[in-house]
VEXTORLUM-713121 format. One record per residue (C-alpha): residue in three letters; z, y, x. Coordinates in steps of 0.02 Angstrom, whole numbers, plus 32768, in hexadecimal, padded with zeros to 4 digits. Each point is the difference from the previous one (the first is absolute). Last residue first. Layout:
N
+------+------+-------+------+
! rest !   up ! north ! east !
+------+------+-------+------+
!  ALA !    Z !     Y !    X !
...
+------+------+-------+------+
This chain:
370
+------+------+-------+------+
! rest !   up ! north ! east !
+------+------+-------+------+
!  UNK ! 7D7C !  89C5 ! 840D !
!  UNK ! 7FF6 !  809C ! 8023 !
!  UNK ! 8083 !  80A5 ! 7FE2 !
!  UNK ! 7FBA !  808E ! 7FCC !
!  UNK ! 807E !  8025 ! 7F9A !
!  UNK ! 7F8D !  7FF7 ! 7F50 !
!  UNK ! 7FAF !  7F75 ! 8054 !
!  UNK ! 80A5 !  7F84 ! 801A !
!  UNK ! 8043 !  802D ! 7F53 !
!  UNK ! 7F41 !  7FBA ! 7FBF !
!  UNK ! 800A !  7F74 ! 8051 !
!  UNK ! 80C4 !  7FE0 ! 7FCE !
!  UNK ! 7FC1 !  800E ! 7F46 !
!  UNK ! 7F6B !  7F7F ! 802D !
!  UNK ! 805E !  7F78 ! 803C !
!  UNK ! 8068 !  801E ! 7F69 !
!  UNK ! 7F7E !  7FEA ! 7F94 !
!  UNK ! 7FC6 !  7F54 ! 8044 !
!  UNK ! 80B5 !  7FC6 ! 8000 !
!  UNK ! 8008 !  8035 ! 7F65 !
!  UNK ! 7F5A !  7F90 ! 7FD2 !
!  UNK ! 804B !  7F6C ! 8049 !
!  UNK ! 8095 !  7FFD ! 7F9E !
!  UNK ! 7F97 !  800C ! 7F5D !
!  UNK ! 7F86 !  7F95 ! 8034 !
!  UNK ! 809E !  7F86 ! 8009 !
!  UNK ! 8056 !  8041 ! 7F6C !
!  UNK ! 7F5D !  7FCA ! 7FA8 !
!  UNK ! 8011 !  7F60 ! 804A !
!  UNK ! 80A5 !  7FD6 ! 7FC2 !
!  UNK ! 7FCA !  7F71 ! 7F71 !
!  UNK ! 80AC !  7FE7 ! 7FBF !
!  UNK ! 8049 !  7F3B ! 803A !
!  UNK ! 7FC7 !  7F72 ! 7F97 !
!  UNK ! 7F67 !  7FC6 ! 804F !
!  UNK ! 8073 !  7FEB ! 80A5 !
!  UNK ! 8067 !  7F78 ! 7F8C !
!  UNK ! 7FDD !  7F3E ! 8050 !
!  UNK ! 7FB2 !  8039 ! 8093 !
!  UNK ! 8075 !  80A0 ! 8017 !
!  UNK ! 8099 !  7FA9 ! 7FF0 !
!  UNK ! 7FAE !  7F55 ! 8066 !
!  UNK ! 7FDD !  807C ! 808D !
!  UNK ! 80A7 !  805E ! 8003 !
!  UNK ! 8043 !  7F63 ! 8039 !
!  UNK ! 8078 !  7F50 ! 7FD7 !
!  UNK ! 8015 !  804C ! 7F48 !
!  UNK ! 8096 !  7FFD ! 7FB4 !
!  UNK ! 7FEB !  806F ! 7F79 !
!  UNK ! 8075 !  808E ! 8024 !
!  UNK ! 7FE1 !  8013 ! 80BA !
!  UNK ! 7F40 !  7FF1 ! 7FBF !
!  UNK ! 8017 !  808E ! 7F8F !
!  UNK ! 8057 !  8064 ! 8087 !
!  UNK ! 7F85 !  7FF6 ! 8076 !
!  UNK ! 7F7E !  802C ! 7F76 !
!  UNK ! 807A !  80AB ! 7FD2 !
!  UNK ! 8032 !  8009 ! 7F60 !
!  UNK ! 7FA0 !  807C ! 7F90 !
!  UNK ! 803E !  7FB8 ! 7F4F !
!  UNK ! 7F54 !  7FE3 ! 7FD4 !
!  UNK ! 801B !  7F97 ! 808F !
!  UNK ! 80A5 !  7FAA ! 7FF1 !
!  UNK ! 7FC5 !  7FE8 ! 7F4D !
!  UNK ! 7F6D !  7F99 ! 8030 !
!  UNK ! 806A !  7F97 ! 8081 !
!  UNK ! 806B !  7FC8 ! 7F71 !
!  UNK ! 7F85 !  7FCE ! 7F80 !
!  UNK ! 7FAC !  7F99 ! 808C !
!  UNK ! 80B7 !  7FA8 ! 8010 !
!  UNK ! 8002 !  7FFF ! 7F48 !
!  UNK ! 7F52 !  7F98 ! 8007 !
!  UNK ! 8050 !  7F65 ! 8055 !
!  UNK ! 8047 !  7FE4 ! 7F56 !
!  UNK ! 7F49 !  7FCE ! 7FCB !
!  UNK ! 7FCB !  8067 ! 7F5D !
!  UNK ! 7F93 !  7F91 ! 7F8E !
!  UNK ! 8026 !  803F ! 7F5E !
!  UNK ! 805C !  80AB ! 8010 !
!  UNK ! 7FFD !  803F ! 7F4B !
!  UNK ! 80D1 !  800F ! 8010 !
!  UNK ! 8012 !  7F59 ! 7FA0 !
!  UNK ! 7F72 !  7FA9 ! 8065 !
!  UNK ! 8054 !  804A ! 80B4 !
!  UNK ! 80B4 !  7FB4 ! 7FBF !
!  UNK ! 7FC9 !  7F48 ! 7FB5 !
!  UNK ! 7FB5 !  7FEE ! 80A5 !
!  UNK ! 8088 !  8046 ! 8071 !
!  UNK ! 80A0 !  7FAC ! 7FA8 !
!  UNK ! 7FE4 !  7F4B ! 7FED !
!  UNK ! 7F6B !  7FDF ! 8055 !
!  UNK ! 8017 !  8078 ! 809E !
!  UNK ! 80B9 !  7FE6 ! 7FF9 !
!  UNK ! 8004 !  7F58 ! 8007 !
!  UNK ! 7F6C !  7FE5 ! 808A !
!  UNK ! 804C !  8080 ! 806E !
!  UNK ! 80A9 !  7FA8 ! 8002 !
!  UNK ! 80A7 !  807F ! 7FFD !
!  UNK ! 808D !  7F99 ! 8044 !
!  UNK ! 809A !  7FD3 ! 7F9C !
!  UNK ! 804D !  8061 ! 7F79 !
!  UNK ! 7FEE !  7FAB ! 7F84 !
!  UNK ! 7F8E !  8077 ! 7FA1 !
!  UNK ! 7F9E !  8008 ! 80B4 !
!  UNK ! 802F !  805D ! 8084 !
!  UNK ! 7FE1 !  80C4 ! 803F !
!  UNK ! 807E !  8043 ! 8078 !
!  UNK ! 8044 !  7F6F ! 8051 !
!  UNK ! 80A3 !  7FEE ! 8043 !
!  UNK ! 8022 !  800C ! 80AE !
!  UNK ! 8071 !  809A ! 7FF7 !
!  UNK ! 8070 !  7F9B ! 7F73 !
!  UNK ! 802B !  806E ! 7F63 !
!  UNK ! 7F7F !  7F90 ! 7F7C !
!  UNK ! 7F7F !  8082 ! 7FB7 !
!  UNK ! 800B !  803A ! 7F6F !
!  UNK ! 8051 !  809D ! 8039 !
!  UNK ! 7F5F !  7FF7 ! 8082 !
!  UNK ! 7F81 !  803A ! 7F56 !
!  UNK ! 8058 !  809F ! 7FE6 !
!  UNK ! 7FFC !  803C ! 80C9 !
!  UNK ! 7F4E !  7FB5 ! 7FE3 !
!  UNK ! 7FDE !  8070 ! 7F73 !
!  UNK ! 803E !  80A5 ! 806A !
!  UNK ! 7FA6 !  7FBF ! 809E !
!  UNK ! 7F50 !  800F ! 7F86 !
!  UNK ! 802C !  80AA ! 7FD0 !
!  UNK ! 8037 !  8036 ! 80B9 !
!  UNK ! 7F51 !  7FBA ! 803E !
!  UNK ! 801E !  7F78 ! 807B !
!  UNK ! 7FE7 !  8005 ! 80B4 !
!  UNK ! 7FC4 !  7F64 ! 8079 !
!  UNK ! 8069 !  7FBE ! 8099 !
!  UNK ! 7FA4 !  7F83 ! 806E !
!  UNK ! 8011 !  7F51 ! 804F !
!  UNK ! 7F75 !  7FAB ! 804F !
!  UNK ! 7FB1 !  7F65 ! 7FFC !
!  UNK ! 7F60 !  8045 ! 7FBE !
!  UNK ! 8014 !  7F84 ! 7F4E !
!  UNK ! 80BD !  802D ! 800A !
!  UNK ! 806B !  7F72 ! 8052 !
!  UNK ! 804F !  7F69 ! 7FA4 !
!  UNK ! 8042 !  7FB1 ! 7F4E !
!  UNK ! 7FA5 !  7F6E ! 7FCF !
!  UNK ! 7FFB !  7FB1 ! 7F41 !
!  UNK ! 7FA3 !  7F62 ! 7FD9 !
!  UNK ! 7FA2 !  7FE6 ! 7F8F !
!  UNK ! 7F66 !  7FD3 ! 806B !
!  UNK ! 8031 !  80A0 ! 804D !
!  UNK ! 8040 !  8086 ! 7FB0 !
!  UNK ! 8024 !  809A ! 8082 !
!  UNK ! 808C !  8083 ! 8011 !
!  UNK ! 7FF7 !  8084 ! 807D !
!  UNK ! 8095 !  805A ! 8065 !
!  UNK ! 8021 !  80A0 ! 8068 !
!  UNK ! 7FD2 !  809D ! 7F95 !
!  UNK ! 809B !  805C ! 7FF2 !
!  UNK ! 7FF2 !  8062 ! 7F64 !
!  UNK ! 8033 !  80D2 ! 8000 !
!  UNK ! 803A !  807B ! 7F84 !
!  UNK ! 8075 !  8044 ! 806F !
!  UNK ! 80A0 !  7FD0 ! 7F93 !
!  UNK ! 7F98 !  7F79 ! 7FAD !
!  UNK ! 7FFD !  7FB3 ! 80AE !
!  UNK ! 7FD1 !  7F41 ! 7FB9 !
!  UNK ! 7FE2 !  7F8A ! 80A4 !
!  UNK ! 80BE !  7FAB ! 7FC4 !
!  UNK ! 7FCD !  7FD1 ! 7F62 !
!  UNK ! 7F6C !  7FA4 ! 8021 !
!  UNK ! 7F60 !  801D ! 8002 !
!  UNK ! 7F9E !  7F43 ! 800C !
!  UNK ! 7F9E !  8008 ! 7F6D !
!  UNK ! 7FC8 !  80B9 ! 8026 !
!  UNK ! 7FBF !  7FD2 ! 809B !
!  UNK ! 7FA6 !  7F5E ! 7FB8 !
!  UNK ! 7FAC !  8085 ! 7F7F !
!  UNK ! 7FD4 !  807D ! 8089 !
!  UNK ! 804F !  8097 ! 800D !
!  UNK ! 7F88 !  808E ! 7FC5 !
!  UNK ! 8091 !  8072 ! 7FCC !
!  UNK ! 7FD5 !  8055 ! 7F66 !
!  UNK ! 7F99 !  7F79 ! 7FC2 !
!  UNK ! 8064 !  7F68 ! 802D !
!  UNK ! 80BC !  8051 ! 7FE2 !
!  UNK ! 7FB5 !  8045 ! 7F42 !
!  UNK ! 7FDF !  7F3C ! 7FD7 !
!  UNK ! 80A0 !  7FB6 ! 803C !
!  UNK ! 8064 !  8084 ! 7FAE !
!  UNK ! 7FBC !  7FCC ! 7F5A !
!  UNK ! 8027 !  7F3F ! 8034 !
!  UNK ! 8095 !  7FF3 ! 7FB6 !
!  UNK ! 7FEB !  8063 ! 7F67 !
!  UNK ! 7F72 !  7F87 ! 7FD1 !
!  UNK ! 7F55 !  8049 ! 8009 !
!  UNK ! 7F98 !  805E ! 7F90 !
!  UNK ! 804B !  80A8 ! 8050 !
!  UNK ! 7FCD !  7FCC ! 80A0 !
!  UNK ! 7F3E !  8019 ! 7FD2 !
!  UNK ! 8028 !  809F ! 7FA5 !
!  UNK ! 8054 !  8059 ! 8088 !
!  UNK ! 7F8B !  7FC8 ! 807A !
!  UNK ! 7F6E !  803A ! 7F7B !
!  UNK ! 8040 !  80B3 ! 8003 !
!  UNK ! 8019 !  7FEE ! 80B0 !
!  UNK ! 7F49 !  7FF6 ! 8017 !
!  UNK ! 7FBF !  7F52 ! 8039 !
!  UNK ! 7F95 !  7FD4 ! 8092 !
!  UNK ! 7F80 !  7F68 ! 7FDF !
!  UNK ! 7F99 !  7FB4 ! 809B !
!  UNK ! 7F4D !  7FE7 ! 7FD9 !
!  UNK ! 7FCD !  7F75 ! 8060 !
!  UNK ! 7F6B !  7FEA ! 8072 !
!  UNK ! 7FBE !  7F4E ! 801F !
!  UNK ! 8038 !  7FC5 ! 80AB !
!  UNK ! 7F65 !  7FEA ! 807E !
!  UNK ! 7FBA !  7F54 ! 800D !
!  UNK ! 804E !  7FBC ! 80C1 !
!  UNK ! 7FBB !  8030 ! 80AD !
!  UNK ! 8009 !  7FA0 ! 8094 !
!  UNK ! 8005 !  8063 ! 80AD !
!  UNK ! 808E !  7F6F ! 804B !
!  UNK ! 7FFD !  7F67 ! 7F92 !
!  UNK ! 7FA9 !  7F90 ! 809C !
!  UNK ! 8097 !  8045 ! 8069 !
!  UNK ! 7FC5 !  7FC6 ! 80AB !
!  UNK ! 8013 !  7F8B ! 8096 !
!  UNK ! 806C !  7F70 ! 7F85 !
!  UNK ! 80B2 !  7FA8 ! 8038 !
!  UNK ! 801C !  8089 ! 8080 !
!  UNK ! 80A6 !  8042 ! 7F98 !
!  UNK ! 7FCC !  80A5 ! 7FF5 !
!  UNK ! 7F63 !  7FB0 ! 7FB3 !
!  UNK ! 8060 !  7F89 ! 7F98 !
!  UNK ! 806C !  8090 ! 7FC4 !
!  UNK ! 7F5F !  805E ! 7FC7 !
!  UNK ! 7FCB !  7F6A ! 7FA9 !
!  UNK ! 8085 !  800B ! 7F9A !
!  UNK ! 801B !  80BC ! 7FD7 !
!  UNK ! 7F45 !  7FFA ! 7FCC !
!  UNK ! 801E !  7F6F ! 7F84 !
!  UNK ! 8080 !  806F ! 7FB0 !
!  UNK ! 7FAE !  8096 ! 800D !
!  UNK ! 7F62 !  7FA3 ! 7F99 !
!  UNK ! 8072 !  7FAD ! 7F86 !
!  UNK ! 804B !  80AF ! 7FEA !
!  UNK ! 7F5E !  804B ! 7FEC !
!  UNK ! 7FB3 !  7F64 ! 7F92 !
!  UNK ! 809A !  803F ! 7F79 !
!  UNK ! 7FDA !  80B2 ! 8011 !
!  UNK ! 7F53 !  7FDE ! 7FC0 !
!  UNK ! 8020 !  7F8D ! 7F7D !
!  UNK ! 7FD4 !  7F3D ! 8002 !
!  UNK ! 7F6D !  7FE0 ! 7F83 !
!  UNK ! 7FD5 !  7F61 ! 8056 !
!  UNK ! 7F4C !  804A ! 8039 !
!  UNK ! 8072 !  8083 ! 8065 !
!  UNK ! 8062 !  7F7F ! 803D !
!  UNK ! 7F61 !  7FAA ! 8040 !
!  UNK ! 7FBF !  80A5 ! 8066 !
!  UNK ! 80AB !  800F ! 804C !
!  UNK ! 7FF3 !  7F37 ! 804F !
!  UNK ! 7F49 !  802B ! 801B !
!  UNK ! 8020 !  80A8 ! 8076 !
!  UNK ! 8094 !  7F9A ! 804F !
!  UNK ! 7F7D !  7F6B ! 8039 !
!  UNK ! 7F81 !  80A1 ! 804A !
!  UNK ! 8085 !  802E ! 805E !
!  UNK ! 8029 !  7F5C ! 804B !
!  UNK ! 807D !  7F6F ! 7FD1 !
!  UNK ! 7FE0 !  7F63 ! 8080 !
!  UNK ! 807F !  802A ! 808A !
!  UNK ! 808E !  7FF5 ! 7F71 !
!  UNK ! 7FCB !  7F5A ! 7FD6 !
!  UNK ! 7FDA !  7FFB ! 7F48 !
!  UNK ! 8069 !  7F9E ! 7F91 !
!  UNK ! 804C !  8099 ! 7FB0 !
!  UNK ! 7F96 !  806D ! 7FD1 !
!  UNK ! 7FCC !  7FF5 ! 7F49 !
!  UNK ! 809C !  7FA6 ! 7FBA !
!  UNK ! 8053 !  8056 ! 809E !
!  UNK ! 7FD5 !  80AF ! 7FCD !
!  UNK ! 800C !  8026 ! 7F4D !
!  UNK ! 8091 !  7FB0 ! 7F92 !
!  UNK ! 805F !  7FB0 ! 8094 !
!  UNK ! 7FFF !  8080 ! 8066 !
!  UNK ! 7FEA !  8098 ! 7F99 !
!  UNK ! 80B3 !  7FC4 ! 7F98 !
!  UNK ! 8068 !  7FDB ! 80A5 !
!  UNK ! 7FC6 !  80C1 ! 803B !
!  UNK ! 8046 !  8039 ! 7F68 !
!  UNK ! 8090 !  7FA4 ! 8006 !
!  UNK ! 8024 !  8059 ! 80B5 !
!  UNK ! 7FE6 !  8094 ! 7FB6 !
!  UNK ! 8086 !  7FE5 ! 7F6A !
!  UNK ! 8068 !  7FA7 ! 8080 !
!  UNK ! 800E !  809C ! 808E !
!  UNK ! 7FB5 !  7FD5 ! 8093 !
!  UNK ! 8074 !  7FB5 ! 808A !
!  UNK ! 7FCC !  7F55 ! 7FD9 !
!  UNK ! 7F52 !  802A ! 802A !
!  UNK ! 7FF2 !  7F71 ! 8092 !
!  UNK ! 8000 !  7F7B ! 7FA2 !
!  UNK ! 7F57 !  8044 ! 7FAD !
!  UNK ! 7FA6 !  800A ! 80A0 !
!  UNK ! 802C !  7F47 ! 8018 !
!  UNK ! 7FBC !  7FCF ! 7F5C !
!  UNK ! 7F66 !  8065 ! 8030 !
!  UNK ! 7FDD !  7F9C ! 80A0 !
!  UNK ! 800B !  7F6F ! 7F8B !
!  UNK ! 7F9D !  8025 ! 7F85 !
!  UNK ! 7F5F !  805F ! 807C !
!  UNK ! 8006 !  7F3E ! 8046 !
!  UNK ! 8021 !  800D ! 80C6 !
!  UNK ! 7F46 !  7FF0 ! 805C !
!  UNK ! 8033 !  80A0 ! 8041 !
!  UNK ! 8078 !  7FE4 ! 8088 !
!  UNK ! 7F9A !  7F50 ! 8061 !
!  UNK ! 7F79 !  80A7 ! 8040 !
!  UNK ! 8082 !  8047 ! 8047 !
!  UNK ! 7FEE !  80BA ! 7FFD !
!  UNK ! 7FB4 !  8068 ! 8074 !
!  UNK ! 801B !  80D2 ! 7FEC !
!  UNK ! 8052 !  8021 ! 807F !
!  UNK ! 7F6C !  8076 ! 8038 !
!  UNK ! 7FF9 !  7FA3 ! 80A9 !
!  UNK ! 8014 !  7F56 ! 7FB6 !
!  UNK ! 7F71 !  8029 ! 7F6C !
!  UNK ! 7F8F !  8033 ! 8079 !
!  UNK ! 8037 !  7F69 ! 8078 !
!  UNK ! 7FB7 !  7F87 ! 7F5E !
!  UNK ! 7F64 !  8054 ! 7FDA !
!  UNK ! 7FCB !  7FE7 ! 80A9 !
!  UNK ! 803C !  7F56 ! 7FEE !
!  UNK ! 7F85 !  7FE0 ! 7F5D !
!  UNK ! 7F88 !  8069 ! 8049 !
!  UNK ! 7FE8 !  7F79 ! 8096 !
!  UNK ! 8017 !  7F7B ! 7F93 !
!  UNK ! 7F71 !  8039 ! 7F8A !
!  UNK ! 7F97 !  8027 ! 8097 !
!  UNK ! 802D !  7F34 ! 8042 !
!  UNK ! 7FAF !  7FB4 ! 7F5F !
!  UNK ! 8045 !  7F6D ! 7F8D !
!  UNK ! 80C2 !  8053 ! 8006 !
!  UNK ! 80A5 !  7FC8 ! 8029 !
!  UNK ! 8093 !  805E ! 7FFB !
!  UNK ! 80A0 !  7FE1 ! 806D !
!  UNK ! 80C2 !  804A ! 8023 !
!  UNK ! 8077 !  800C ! 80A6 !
!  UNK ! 809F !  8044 ! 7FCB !
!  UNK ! 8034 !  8091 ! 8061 !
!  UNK ! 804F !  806A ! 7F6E !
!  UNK ! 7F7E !  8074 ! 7FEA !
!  UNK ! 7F7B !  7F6F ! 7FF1 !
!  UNK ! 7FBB !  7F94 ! 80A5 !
!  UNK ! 7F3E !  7FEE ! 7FEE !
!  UNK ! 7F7C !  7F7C ! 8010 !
!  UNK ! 7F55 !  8016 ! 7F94 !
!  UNK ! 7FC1 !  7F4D ! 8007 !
!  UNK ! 7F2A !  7FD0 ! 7FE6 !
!  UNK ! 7FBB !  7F71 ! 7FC3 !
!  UNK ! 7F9F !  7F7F ! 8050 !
!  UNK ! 8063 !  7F69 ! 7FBA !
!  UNK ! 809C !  800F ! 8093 !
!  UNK ! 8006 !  80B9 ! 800D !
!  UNK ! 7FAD !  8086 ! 8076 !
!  UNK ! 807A !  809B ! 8036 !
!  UNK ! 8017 !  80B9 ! 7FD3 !
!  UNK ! 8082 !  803F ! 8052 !
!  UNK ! 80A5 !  8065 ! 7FC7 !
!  UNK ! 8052 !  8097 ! 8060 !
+------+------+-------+------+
């Protein structure tokens, strides 16, 4: 246990030995505020939650640096991301702040003054996770006692209208763009494969025979540079093709170079499919031709799941199909979309009802009792 003792000057010295048996020292002008101070103090030791007090005067730049190094197994599009909220929003407001110096109340003004700089709502989220991820590590790490992001709440994200096409404007949509890429457009909204997934099919992951894609590869542009790697969920799945859309992609691979790895979809010289080519070159000038001004490609994979549910697929299935790391982003993203079924419920519930009754009335007329 630590003692309280009289200093040199008429002060008062809060003596303690830390977790790790190091003896430590505070002074203070009054003996109560000593004697709280160490009470304080073997709290914190018994709930493990002391820290050293040296830990957090560490700049929030550099600590962040060092949480940065250690993302290198992200994927580089998120980990460029990340790079980009750093430097652009966090450390220039942040950064030469001690870590043990940023409080609640410090957070609430860093979000309030990206709001007054016109910075969207999604973008101060990710800042805000970002930030949060950081500190957190410094807490498991016992460089700070708490998470001062932790319970902080960012401007709720405007709500956007999300745009599901008919087939009849599928068909006309691909049929404004260049034979090559025809194929392209039909595989996004009848399959819901991602763009990235559907830049990185290759030959091989084709089953036209079963009318089946193997899902197992994404590819991202990043800083202009190209990076082939894992599925956005890290996981590897099998999604179904209708036979009309196998049938042009059965055309579409006799274009295609023999070699299992090659790619499915490239550019016009054949070498990897960039998203920022093909959404200026081909996708803009496509969606204003067809009377689609404005339509983001990421809206063929909503296109997709609203067909698989007018279609009647199943919501396990549709998430299967999609990608989706749970049932709860399929139904947060599209519940509104799936048939209203409560009538079939009160209907359900009402034969029940009736029936009950039936097998009452059997059980009177043979004097049976229930």
């Amino acid at each position: 246990m630590g003692h309280v003792r009289r200093a040199k000057g008429g002060n008062w010295q809060a003596r303690y030995r830390d977790p790790t048996g190091r003896e430590r020292a505070r002074t203070f002008p009054r003996k109560i505020d000593a004697e709280r101070f160490l009470a304080l103090v073997e709290v914190e030791k018994v709930r493990g939650e002391w820290v050293d007090p040296e830990a957090g005067k560490v700049t929030v730049a550099e600590f962040l640096e060092r949480w940065y190094a250690a993302t290198v197994t992200l994927k580089p599009k998120t980990r460029a991301g990340y790079r980009s909220l750093l430097d652009s929003r966090i450390l220039p407001y942040l950064g030469q702040l001690q870590l043990r110096r940023v409080d609640p109340l410090l957070v609430r003004e860093w979000i309030a003054d990206l709001q007054e700089d016109g910075i969207s709502a999604s973008r101060i989220r990710q800042a805000r996770n970002v930030i949060h991820a950081v500190f957190g590590l410094a807490q498991q790490a016992s460089v700070i006692a708490r998470n001062p992001v932790e319970g902080i709440k960012t401007p709720p994200l405007p709500v956007t209208n999300r745009r599901f096409l008919t087939p009849e404007q599928v068909r006309l949509l691909a049929a404004t763009m260049p034979d090559r890429y025809q194929v392209l457009a039909y595989v996004l909204a009848y399959t819901g494969i991602r763009f990235g997934e559907a830049a990185a099919l290759r030959r091989a992951r084709c089953d036209v025979a079963a009318s089946r894609l193997d899902i197992a590869e994404s590819l991202a542009e990043v800083a202009g540079d190209l990076h082939f790697g894992s599925t956005k969920t890290h996981r590897r799945r099998t999604v179904a093709i209708p036979a009309t859309v196998r049938d042009l992609l059965m055309s579409h691979l006799e274009t295609v170079k023999q070699a299992p790895e090659a790619l499915v979809f490239t550019s016009p010289t054949g070498q990897p499919l960039r998203y920022s080519n093909f959404r200026n070159r081909v996708w803009i000038p496509g969606t204003e031709a067809a009377g689609l001004p404005g339509l983001d490609i990421h809206e063929l994979r909503h296109t997709a799941a609203s067909l698989m549910i007018r279609a009647g697929a199943d919501p396990k299935l549709i998430q299967t199909q999609l990608g989706h790391a749970s049932i709860a982003i399929t139904y947060d993203v599209y519940g509104h979309l799936f048939p209203d079924r409560l009538d079939e419920l009160a209907y359900k519930l009402d034969e029940l009802i009736r029936n009950g009754r039936l097998e009452r009335d059997q059980d009177r007329s043979t004097g049976r009792t229930l």
